[in-house]
N, C-alpha and C positions, 0 to 999 in steps of 0.2 A: 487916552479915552476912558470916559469912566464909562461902566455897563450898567442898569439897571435890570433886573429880570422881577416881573410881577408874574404869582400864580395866582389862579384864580380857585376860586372854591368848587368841589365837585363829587365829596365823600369817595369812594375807592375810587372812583377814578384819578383823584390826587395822585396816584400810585406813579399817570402816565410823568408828572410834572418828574419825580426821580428820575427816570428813565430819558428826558429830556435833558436835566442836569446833566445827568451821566455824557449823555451824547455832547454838549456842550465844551464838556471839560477835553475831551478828545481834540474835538474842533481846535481847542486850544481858545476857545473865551474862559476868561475869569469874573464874575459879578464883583462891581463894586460893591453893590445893594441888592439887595433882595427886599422883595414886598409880599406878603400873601393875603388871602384871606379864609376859615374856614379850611376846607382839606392844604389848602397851601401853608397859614400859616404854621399847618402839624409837618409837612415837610421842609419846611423854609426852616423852619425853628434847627431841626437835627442837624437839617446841612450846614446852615450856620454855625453852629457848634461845633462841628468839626466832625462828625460824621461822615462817610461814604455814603454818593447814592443805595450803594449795595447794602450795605449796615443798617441805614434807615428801611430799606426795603425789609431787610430778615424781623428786623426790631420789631416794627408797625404789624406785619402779614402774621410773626406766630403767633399773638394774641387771640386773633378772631374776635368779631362783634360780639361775641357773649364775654369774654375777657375784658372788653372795653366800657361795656356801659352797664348798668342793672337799673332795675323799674323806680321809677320816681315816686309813685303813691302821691301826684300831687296835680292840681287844676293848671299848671304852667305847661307839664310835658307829661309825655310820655317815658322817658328816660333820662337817667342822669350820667352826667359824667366822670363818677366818686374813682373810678375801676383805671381809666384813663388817665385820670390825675396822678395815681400813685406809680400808675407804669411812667410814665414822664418824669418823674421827680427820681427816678430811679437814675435814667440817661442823662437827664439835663441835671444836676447835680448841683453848677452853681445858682441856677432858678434865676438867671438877669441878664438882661438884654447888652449889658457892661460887657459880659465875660463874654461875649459871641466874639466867634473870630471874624465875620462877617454881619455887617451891619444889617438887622433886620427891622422892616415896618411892620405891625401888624393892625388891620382895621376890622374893628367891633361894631356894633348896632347898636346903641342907645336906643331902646325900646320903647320909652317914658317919652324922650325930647324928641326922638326923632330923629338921628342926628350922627353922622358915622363919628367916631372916637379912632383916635390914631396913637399906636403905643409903637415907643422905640426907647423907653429908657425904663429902670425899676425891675418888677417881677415881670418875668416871662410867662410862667407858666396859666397861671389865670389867664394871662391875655390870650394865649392861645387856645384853653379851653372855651373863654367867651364867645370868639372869632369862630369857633366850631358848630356851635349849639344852635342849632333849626331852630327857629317857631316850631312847636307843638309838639315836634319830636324828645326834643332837650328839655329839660331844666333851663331857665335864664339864668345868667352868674352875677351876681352881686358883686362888685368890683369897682371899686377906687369911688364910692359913693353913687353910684351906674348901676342901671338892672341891665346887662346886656346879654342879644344874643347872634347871632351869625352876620362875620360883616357883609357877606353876600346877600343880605334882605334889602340894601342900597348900592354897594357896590361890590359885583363878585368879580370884578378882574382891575385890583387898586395899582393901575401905572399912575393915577397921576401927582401921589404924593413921592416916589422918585423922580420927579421933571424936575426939580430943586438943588438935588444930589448930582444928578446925571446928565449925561447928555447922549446918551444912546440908551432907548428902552427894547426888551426883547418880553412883549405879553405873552403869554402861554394860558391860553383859553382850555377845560376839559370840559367842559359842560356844554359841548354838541345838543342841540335838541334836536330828535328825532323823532320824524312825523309816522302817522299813522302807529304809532306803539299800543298796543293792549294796555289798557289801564284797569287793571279789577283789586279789590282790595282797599284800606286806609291810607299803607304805606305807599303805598305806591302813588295812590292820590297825592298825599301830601310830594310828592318825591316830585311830580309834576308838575302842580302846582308853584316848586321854589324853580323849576326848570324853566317855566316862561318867565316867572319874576325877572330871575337872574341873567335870562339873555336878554333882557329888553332895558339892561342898566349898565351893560359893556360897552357901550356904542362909543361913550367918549373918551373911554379908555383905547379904543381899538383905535377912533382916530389920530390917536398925540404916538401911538408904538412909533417905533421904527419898524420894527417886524412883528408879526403877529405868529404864534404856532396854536395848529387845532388838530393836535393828535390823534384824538377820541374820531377816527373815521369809520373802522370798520363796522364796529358793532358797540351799540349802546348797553354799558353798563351801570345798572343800579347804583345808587350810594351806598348801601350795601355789601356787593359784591367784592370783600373779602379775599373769598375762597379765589379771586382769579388776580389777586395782586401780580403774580408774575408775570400773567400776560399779559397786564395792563402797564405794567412798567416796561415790558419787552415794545409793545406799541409806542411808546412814547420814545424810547432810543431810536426804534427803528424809523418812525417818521422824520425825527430829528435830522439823523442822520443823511436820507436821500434829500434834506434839503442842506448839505454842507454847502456847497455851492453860493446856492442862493445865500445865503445867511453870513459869506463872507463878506460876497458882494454887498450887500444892504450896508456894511459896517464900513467898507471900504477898507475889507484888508486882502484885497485884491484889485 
């Protein structure tokens, strides 16, 4: 049986999708593939390469949002990604999609055509900082001839470019929207704003899963929210986990 696992995009709350992994690997699944977009394809990358959940977790959390990004000075965004690139090139060393020990998709937004872009072979690291970058917040990345920017602007939860690879997909949704939230502020508008986008373009993703997981229960956090990696990666084992069960059944290894 091959496995596919798609994460979907969701800034710190990516954090839950580790914590998820982590739970998985106990269960005793192995991904054939991995797909991400945006916060996934930043953890999809590391775990592929051979990283620990837990490694990825320390790596990603001690930086903090001011390590990661500085001001853009420009009419595309609000920030760029210069800060994040070099911490990446640091870990990810051989910079290609070749060298991953596990096969990763990553899907971008063509911002100009319109048009999602699917990267699995070449540089890695561009791709995943394209795959990262909000409208308005980011900087756009200039890449392989493409202004791109977050592949969650069309598709934040990409299962269905492993249907090809795979025959069993396990989606991992972090981007709960939750109703009646305080919205004051830019950030947070914008934060909202990509929150209905992004759940109103998972639909066909959720229907082709085999299983779906949606960690992000308790309480809604920010893309932002940093400061609470640990508890968002602890959420996403710990839901993982009270569904061992079910998630063997669904595979039929039980």
């Amino acid at each position: 049986m091959k496995i596919g696992i798609a994460l979907s995009g969701g800034g710190a709350r990516g954090f839950a999708h580790l914590g998820v992994l982590k739970a998985l690997e106990e269960i005793g699944i192995q991904p054939h593939m991995i797909s991400g977009v945006s916060a996934g394809a930043i953890g999809g990358a590391f775990y592929c390469y051979g990283y620990s959940p837990e490694e990825t977790l320390k790596i990603l959390s001690e930086h903090g949002i001011l390590g990661m990004v500085s001001p853009a000075f420009s009419w595309k965004g609000l920030l760029k990604m210069d800060k994040a690139e070099k911490i990446y090139k640091k870990y990810l060393k051989e910079n290609s999609f070749e060298k991953l020990k596990i096969p990763l998709i990553i899907e971008a937004t063509d911002i100009i055509n319109v048009e999602t872009m699917i990267f699995n072979k070449g540089e890695l690291i561009k791709a995943v900082i394209a795959s990262a970058s909000i409208p308005l917040m980011f900087d756009p990345v200039e890449f392989e001839g493409r202004l791109l920017v977050d592949g969650g602007l069309l598709n934040n939860l990409p299962a269905q470019c492993l249907k090809r690879y795979c025959n069993k997909i396990i989606s991992v949704n972090v981007n709960s929207i939750f109703k009646d939230e305080k919205i004051d502020g830019l950030l947070k508008t914008i934060e909202r704003n990509f929150d209905i986008i992004t759940n109103n373009n998972i639909k066909e993703s959720i229907a082709i899963s085999d299983i779906v997981l949606e960690p992000m229960y308790k309480k809604n956090y920010g893309i932002f929210d940093l400061n609470h990696a640990k508890e968002i990666y602890e959420m996403g084992y710990e839901y993982t986990i009270a569904k061992k069960e079910q998630i063997l059944r669904e595979l039929s290894f039980k």
